[in-house]
C-alpha positions as MATLAB code, in Angstrom:
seq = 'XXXXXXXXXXXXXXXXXXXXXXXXXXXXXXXXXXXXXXXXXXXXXXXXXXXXXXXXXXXXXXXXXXXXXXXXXXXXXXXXXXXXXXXXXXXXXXXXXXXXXXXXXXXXXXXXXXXXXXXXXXXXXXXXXXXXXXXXXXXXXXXXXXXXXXXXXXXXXXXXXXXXXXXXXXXXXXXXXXXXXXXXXXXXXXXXXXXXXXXXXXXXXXXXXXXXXXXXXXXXXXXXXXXXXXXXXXXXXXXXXXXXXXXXXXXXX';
ca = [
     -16.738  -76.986   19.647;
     -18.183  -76.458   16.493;
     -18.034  -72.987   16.458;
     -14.635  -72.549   17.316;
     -13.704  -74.811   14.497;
     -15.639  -72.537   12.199;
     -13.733  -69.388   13.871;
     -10.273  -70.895   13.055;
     -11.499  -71.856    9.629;
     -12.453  -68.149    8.905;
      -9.337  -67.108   10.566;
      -7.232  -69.331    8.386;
      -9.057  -67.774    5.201;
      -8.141  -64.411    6.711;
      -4.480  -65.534    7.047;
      -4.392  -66.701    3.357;
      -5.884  -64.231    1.982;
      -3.555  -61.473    3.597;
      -0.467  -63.676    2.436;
      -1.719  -64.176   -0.645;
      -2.537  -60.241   -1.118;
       1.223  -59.545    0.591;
       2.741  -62.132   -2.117;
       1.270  -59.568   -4.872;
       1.660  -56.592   -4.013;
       5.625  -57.478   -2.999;
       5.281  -58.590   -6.993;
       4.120  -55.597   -8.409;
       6.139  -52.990   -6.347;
       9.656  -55.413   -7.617;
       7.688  -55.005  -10.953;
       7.674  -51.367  -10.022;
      11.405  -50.836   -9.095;
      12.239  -53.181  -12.581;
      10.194  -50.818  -14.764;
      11.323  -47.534  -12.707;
      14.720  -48.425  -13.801;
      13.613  -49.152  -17.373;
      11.291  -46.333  -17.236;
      12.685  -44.192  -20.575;
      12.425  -47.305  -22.147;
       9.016  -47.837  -22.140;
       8.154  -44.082  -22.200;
       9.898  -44.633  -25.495;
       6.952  -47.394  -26.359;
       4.383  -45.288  -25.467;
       5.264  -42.538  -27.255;
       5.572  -44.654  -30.355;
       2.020  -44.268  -31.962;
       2.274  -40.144  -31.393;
       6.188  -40.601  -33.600;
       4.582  -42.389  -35.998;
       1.563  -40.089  -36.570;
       3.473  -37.285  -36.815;
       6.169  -38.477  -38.656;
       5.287  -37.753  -42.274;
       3.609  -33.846  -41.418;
       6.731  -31.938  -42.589;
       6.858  -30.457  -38.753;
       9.321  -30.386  -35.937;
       7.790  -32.202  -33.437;
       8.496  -32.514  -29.822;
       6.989  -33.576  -26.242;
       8.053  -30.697  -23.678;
       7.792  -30.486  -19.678;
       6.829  -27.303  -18.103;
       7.899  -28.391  -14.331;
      11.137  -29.367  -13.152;
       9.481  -32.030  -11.740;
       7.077  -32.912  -14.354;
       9.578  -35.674  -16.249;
       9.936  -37.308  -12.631;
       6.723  -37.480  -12.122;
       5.596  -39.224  -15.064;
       8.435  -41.966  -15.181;
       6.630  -42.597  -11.880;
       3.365  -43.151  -13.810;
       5.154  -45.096  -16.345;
       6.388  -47.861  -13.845;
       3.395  -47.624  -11.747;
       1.363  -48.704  -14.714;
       3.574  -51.100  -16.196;
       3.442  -52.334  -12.453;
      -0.550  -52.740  -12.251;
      -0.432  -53.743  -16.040;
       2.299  -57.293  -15.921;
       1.421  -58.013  -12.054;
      -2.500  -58.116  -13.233;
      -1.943  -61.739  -13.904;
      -0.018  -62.742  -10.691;
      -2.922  -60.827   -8.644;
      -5.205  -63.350  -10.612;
      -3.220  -66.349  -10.146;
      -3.123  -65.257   -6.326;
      -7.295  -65.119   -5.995;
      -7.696  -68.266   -7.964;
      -5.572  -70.397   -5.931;
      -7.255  -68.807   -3.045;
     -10.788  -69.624   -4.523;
      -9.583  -73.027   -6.449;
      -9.624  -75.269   -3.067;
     -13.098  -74.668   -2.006;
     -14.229  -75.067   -5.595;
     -15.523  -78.773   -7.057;
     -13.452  -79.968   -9.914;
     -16.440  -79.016  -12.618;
     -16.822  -75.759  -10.933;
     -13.079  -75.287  -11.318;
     -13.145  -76.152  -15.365;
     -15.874  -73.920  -15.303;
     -13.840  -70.592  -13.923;
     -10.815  -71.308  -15.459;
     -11.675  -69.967  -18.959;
     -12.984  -66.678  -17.185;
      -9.268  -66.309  -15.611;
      -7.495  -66.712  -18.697;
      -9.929  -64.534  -20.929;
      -9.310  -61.661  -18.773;
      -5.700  -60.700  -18.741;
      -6.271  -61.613  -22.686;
      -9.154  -59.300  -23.251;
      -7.625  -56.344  -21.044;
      -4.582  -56.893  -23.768;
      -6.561  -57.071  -26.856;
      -7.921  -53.770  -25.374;
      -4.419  -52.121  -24.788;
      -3.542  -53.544  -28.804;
      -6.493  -51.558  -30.021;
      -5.711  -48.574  -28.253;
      -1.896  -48.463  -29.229;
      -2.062  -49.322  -33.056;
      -5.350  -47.992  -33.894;
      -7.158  -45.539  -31.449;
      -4.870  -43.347  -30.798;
      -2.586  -43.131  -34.360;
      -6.363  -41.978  -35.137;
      -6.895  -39.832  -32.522;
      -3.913  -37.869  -32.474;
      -4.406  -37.126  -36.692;
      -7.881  -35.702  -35.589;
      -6.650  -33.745  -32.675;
      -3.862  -32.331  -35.297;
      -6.323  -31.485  -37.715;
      -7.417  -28.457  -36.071;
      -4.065  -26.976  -36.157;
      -3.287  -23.831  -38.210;
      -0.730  -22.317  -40.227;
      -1.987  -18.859  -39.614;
      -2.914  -16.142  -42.096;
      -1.613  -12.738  -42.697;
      -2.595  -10.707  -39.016;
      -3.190  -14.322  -36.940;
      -0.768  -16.392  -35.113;
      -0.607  -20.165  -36.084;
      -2.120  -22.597  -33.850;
       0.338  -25.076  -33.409;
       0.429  -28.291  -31.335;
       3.153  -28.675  -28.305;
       2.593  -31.346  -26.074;
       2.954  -31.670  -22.610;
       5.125  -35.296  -21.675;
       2.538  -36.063  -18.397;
      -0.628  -35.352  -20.769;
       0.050  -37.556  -23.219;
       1.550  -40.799  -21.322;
      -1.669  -39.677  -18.420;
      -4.252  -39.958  -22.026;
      -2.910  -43.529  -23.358;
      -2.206  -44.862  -19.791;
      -5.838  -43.794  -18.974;
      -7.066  -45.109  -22.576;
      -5.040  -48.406  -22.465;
      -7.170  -49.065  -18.718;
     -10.547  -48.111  -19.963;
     -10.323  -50.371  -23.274;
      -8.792  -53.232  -20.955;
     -11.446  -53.032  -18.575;
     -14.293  -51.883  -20.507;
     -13.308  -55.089  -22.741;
     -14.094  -57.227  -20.118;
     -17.731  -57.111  -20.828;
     -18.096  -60.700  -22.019;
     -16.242  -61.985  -18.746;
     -18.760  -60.094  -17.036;
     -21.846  -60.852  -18.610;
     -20.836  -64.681  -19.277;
     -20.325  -64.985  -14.942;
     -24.049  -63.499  -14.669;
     -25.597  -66.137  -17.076;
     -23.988  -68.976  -15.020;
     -25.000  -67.658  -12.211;
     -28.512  -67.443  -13.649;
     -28.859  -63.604  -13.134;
     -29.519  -63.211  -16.663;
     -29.638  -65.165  -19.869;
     -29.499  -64.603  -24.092;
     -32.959  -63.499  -24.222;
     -32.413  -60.824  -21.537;
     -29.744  -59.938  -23.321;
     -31.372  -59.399  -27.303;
     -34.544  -57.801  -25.780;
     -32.399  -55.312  -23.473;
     -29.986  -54.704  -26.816;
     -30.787  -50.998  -27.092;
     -30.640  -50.174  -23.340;
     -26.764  -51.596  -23.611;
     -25.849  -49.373  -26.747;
     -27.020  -46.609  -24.594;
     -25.163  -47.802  -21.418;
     -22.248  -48.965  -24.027;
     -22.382  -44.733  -25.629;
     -22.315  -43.721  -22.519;
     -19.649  -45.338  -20.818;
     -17.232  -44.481  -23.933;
     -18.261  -41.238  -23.487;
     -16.963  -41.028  -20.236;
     -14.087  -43.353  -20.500;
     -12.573  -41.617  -23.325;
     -11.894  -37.841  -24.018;
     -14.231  -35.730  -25.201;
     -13.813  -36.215  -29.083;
     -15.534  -38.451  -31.343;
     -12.645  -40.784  -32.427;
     -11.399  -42.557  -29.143;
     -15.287  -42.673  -28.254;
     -16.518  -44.627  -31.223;
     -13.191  -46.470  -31.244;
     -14.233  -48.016  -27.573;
     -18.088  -48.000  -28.297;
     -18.255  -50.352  -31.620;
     -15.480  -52.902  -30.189;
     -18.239  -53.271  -26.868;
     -21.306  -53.662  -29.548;
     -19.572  -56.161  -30.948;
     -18.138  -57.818  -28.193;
     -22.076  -57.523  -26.632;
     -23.341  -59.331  -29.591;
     -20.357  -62.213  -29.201;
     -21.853  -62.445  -25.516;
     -25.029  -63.194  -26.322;
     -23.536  -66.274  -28.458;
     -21.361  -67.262  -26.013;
     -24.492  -67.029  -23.348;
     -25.994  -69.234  -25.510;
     -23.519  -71.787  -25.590;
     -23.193  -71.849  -21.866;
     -27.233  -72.379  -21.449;
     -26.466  -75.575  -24.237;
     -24.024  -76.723  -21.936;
     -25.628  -76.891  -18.812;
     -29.066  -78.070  -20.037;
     -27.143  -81.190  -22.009;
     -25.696  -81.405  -18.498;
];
């Protein structure tokens, strides 16, 4: 008796979690159709910091397509991502009220913080990217651009619309995520998988996993690299205090 009670209780979970993962994904592909239909619009957005950089350069500048297809295709990206990026928070909403009922009510003030820190970090990571990393990024990449002597040809940059939207897209994701280090490392400590101390004696081996990881998240230059790696040193060091404060909590608990 027992175990079949147990069987329809896992089924049940099953059952919610499927509807629950139905519910979002209907969400974000509505979200999908919305932004499809808006998708020039926030093309328009995205292209903003690259019109701004280049604004003042005394150059005609331009974004061209070398496939008939090629505009197409990246509208698709466009509403794909602004898909994934606003129905982030409804996919959240969707596992906590999965999670909430089996939770106690300390356990639940405990993980709500966590939920609301994340959409807000991934953002704070897309802000950096938009008004600072990449205005930067594109000067530097235009730097090495030539007006071209007497017997060379000028080197001139002309670029591609699915190249640039595919570079912020993928640098918006990689700050978002990669800024959720504090989320991360703040769920381990309360789990008890590590705590401050790990954290300041292990402080080099995390600049060199924190180096790294820009250097693979980002392109190969050293702009958008540094411009992910310092915000994750000090967003490391802002762990450690807030690991601290969570070990102050639970031992005056």
């Amino acid at each position: 008796m027992t175990k079949k009670i147990e069987e329809n209780t896992f089924v049940s979970h099953l059952t919610e979690l499927r509807s629950r993962l139905v519910k979002s994904l209907i969400f974000i592909f509505i979200v999908f159709v919305i932004a499809y239909i808006f998708a020039e619009n926030i093309y328009i957005f995205l292209v903003e910091p690259y019109a701004q950089a280049v604004k003042d350069d005394g150059v005609n500048r331009r974004l061209i397509f070398t496939a008939l297809h090629e505009t197409f295709i990246a509208y698709l990206k466009v509403a794909f991502f602004a898909a994934i990026f606003l129905g982030s928070p409804t996919i959240l909403t969707q596992i906590w009220k999965f999670v909430a009922p089996g939770l106690y009510k300390n356990e639940k003030k405990a993980l709500l913080p966590y939920l609301i820190a994340t959409p807000v970090l991934f953002l704070l990571g897309g802000i950096l990217v938009y008004y600072l990393v990449m205005p930067l990024a594109i000067k530097f990449f235009l730097s090495f651009e030539s007006s071209g002597q007497l017997n060379t040809l000028p080197i001139q940059l002309e670029a591609k619309v699915n190249e640039y939207l595919s570079l912020i897209m993928r640098l918006i994701f990689a700050f978002g995520l990669s800024f959720q280090l504090p989320v991360i490392l703040n769920l381990l400590a309360r789990v008890g998988a590590i705590d401050s101390e790990y954290l300041k004696k292990r402080r080099k081996y995390f600049i060199v996993i924190i180096f790294t990881a820009a250097a693979i998240l980002t392109p190969p230059d050293p702009i958008t690299q540094i411009g992910l790696a310092i915000p994750l040193l000090i967003l490391y060091e802002l762990s450690i205090l807030s690991v601290k404060m969570t070990e102050k909590k639970k031992s005056n608990a």
